[in-house]
Backbone as numpy.savetxt, mean C-alpha at the origin, in Angstrom:
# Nx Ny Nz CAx CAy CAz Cx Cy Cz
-13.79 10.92 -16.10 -14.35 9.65 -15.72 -15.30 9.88 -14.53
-16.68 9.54 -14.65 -17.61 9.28 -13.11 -17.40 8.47 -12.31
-17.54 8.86 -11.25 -17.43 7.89 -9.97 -18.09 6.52 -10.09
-18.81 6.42 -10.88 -19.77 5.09 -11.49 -18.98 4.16 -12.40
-18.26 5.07 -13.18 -16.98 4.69 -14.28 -16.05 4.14 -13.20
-15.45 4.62 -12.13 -14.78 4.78 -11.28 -14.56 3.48 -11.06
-15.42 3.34 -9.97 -16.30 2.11 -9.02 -16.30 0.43 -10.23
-17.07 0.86 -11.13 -17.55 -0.25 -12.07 -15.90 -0.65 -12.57
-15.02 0.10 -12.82 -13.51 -0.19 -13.62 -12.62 -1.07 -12.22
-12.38 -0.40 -11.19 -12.18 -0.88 -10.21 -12.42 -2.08 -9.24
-14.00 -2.27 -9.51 -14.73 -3.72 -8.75 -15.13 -2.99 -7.53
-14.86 -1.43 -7.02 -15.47 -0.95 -5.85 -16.60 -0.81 -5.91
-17.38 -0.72 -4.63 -18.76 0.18 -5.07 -18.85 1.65 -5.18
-20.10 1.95 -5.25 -19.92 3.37 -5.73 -19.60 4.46 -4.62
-20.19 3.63 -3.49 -20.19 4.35 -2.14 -18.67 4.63 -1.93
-17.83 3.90 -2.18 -16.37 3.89 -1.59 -15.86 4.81 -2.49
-15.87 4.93 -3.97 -15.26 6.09 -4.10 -15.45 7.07 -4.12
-16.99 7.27 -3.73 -17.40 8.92 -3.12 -17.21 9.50 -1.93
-16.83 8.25 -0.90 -15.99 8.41 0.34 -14.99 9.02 -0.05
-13.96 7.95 -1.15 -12.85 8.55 -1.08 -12.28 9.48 -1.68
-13.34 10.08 -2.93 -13.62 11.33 -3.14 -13.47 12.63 -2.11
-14.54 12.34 -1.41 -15.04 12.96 -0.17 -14.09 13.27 0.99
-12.92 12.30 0.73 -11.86 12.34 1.90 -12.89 11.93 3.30
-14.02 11.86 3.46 -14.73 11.00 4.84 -14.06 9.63 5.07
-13.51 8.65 4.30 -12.92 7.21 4.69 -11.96 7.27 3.65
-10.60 6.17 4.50 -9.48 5.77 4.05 -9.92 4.46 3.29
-8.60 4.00 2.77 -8.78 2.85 2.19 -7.40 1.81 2.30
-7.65 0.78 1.58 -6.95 0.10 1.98 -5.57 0.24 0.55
-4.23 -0.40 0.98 -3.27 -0.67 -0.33 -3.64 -0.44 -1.32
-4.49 -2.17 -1.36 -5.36 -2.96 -2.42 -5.98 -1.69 -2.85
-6.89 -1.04 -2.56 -8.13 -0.21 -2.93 -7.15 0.87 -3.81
-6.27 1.46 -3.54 -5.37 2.47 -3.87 -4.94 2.13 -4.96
-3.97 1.05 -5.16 -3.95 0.06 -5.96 -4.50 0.17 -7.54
-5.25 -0.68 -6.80 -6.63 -0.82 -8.05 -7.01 0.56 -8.84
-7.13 1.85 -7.81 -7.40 3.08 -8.67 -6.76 3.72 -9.45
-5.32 3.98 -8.91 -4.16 4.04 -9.59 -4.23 3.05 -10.48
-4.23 1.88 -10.61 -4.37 1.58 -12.47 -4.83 1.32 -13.17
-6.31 2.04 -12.62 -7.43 2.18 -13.81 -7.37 3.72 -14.37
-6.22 4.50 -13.36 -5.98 6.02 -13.79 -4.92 6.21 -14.22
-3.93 5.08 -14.53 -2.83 4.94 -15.46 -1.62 5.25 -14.66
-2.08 5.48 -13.34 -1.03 5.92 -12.22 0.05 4.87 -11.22
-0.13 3.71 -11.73 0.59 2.76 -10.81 1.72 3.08 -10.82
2.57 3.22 -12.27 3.82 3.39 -12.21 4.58 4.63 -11.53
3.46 5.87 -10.46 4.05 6.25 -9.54 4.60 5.62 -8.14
4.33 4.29 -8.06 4.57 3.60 -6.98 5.62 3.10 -6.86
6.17 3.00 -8.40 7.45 2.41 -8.33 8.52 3.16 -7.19
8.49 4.29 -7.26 9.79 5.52 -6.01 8.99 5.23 -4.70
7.91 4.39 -4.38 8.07 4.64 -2.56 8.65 3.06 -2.42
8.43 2.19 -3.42 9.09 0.81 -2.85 10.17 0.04 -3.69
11.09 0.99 -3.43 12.27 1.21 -4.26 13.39 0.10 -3.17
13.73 -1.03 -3.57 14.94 -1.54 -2.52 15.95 -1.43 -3.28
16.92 -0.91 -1.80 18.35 -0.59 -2.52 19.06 -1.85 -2.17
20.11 -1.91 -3.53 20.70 -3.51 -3.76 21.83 -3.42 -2.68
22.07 -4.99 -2.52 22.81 -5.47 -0.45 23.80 -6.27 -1.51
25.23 -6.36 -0.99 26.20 -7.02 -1.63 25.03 -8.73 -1.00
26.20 -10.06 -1.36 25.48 -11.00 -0.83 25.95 -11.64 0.21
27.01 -10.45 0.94 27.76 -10.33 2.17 26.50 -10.61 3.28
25.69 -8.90 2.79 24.99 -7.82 3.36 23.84 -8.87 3.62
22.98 -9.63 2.75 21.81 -10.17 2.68 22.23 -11.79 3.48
23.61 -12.17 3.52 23.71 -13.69 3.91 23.28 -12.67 5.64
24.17 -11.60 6.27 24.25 -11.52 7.23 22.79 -11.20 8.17
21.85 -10.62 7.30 20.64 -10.32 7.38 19.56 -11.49 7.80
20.11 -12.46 7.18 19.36 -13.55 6.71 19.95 -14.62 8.25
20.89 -14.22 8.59 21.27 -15.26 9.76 21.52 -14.44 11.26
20.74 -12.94 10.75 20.87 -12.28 12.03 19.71 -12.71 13.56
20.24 -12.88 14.36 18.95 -13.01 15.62 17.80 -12.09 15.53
16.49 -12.40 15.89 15.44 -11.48 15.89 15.22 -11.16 16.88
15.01 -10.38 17.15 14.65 -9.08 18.23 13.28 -9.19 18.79
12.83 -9.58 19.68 11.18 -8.63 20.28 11.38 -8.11 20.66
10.10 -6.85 20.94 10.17 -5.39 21.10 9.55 -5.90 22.51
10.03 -5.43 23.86 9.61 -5.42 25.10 8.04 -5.18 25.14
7.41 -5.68 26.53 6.21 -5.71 26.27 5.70 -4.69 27.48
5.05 -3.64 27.17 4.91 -2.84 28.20 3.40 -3.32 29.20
4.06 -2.70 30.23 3.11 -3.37 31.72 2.02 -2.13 31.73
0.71 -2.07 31.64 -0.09 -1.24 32.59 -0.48 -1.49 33.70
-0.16 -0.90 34.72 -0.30 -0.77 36.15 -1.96 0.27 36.49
């Protein structure tokens, strides 16, 4: 497939996937996304956002736990 094939299947332009060809610019999710499943590759995504199942103990307690802020650091 050409980078023209690429671009045009995707909705990118052509510039972006010769960047990302090129490894010169990142991209976004979305952009990743989109390439992966015009290259038949999405269904590798399934193993990085894999949630592991919570009794409904686990998820009530989650769900009514206090939230936390993260301290705010001072520059001096």
């Amino acid at each position: 497939m050409t980078q023209e094939e690429l671009a045009k299947r995707t909705g990118l332009n052509v510039g972006t996937v010769k960047n990302l060809e090129a490894k010169t610019a990142g991209c976004t999710l979305d952009t990743l996304i989109r390439i992966a499943s015009v290259l038949g590759l999405a269904d590798q995504f399934e193993t990085l956002f894999v949630v592991s199942p919570k009794s409904i103990a686990q998820m009530e307690q989650i769900a009514t736990a206090p939230r936390l802020r993260a301290r705010r650091i001072r520059h001096q």
